[in-house]
C-alpha positions as CSV (number, residue, x, y, z in Angstrom):
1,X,8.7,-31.4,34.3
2,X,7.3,-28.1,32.9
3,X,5.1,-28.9,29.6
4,X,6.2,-28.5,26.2
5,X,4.2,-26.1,23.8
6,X,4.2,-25.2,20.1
7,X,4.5,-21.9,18.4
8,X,2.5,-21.3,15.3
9,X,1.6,-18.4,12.8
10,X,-2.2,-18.0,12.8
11,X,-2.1,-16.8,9.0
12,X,-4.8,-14.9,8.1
13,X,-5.8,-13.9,11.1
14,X,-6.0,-10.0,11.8
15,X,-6.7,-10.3,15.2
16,X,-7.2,-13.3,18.2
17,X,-11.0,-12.2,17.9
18,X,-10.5,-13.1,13.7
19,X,-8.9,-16.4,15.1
20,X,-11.8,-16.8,17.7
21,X,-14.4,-16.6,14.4
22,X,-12.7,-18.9,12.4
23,X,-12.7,-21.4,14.9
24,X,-16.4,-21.0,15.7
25,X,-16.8,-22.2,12.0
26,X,-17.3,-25.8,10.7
27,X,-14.4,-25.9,8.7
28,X,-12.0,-25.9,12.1
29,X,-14.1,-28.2,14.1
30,X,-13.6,-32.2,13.8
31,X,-16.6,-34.6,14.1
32,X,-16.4,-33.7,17.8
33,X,-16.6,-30.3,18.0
34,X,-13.2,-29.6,18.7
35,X,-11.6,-26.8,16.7
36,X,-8.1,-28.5,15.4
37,X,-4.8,-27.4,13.2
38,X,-4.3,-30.0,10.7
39,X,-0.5,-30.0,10.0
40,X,1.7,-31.7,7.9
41,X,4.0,-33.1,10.2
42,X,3.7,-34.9,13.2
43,X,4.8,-33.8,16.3
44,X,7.9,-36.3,17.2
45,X,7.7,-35.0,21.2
46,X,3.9,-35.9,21.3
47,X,4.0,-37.0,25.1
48,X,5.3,-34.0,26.4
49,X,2.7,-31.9,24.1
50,X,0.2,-33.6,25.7
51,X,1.4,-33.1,29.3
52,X,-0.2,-29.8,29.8
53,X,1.3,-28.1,26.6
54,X,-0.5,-25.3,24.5
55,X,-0.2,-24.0,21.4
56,X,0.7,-20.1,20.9
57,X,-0.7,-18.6,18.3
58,X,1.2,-15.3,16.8
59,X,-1.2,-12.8,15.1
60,X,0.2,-9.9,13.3
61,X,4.0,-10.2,14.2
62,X,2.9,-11.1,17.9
63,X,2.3,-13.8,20.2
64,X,-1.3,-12.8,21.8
65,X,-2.7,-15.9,22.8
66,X,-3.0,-19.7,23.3
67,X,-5.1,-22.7,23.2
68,X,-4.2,-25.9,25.5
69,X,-4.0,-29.4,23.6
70,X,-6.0,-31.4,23.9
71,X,-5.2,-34.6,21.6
72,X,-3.5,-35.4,18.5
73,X,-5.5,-37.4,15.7
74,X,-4.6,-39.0,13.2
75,X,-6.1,-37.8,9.9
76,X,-5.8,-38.9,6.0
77,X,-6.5,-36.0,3.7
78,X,-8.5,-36.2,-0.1
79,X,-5.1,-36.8,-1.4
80,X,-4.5,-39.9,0.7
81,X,-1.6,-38.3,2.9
82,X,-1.6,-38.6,6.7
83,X,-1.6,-35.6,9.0
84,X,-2.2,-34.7,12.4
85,X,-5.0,-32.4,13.4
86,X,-3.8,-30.7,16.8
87,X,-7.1,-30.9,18.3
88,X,-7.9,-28.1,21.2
89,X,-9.4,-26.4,23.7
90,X,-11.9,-24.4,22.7
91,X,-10.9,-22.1,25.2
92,X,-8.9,-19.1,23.7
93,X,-6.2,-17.4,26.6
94,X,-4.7,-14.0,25.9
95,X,-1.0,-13.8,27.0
96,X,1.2,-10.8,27.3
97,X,2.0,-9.9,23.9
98,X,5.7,-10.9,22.7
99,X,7.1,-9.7,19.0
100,X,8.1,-13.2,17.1
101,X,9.5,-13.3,13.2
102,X,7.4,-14.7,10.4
103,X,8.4,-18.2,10.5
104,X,6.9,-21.2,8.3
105,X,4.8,-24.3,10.0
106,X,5.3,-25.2,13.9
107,X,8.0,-24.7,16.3
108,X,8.4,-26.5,19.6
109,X,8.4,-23.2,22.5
110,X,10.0,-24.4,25.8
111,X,8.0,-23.1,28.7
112,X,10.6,-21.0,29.8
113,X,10.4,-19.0,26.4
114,X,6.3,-19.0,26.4
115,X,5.2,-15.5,26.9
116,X,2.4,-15.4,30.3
117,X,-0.7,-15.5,30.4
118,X,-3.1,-12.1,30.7
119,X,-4.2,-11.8,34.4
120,X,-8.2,-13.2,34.4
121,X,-9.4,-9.6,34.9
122,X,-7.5,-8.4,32.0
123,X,-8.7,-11.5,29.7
124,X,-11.5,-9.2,28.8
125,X,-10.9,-5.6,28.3
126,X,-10.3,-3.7,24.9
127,X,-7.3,-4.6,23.4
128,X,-4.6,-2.0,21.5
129,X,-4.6,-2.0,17.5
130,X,-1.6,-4.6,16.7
131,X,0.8,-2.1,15.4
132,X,0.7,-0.5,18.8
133,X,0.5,-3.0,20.8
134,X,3.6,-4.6,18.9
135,X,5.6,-1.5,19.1
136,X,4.9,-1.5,22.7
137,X,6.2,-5.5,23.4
138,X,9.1,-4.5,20.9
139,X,10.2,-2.0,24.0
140,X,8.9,-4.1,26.4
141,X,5.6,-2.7,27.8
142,X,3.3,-4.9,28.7
């Protein structure tokens, strides 16, 4: 069985490289280093998250990478409310860019729906300002 992923809105973020520098702050690492998304809600398909599942990240109206999942930890917040902190690779994997609507907290994304990955050699190379590059996956150039 194919692994299940989330889809989330990286708000904030302008670009994956503005996802990529958050991250490297202390703010999105846990105690071991990890970067994590603490969320309100716990994920009730845990098992098949953690089967191999990743978590896609849309910046500016598009899908344009993900991060594999690692664990989920529990967490209690100042205000004494449990959470789960998504804890991942720190690995961050372009994919082919794919529009997606503004949508509020996590979705589950069947692998089916997940948009691919960016071949290796093209994991590097300059990427298209977002409106572009989102006007081009709206007509679907990849």
């Amino acid at each position: 069985m194919a692994p299940l992923h989330l889809i989330k809105l990286s708000a904030g973020s302008d670009s994956v490289e503005s996802l990529t520098a958050w991250q490297a702050g202390a703010r999105a690492k846990g105690p071991d280093g990890l970067p994590r998304h603490v969320t309100r809600m716990w994920p009730k398909r845990a098992a098949d998250l953690l089967d191999g599942g990743s978590i896609y990240w849309v910046v500016k109206g598009l899908v344009q990478c993900r991060q594999r999942i690692r664990r989920l930890d529990e967490v209690t917040g100042g205000d004494g409310i449990r959470r789960c902190a998504i804890v991942l690779d720190p690995e961050i994997v372009r994919t082919v860019n794919a529009p997606r609507r503004p949508f509020q907290g996590w979705r589950y994304l069947k692998p089916q729906d997940a948009p691919a990955d960016l071949p290796r050699h093209r994991q590097e190379e300059d990427h298209l300002p977002p409106e572009l590059s989102a006007a081009l996956a709206e007509i679907g150039v990849v």
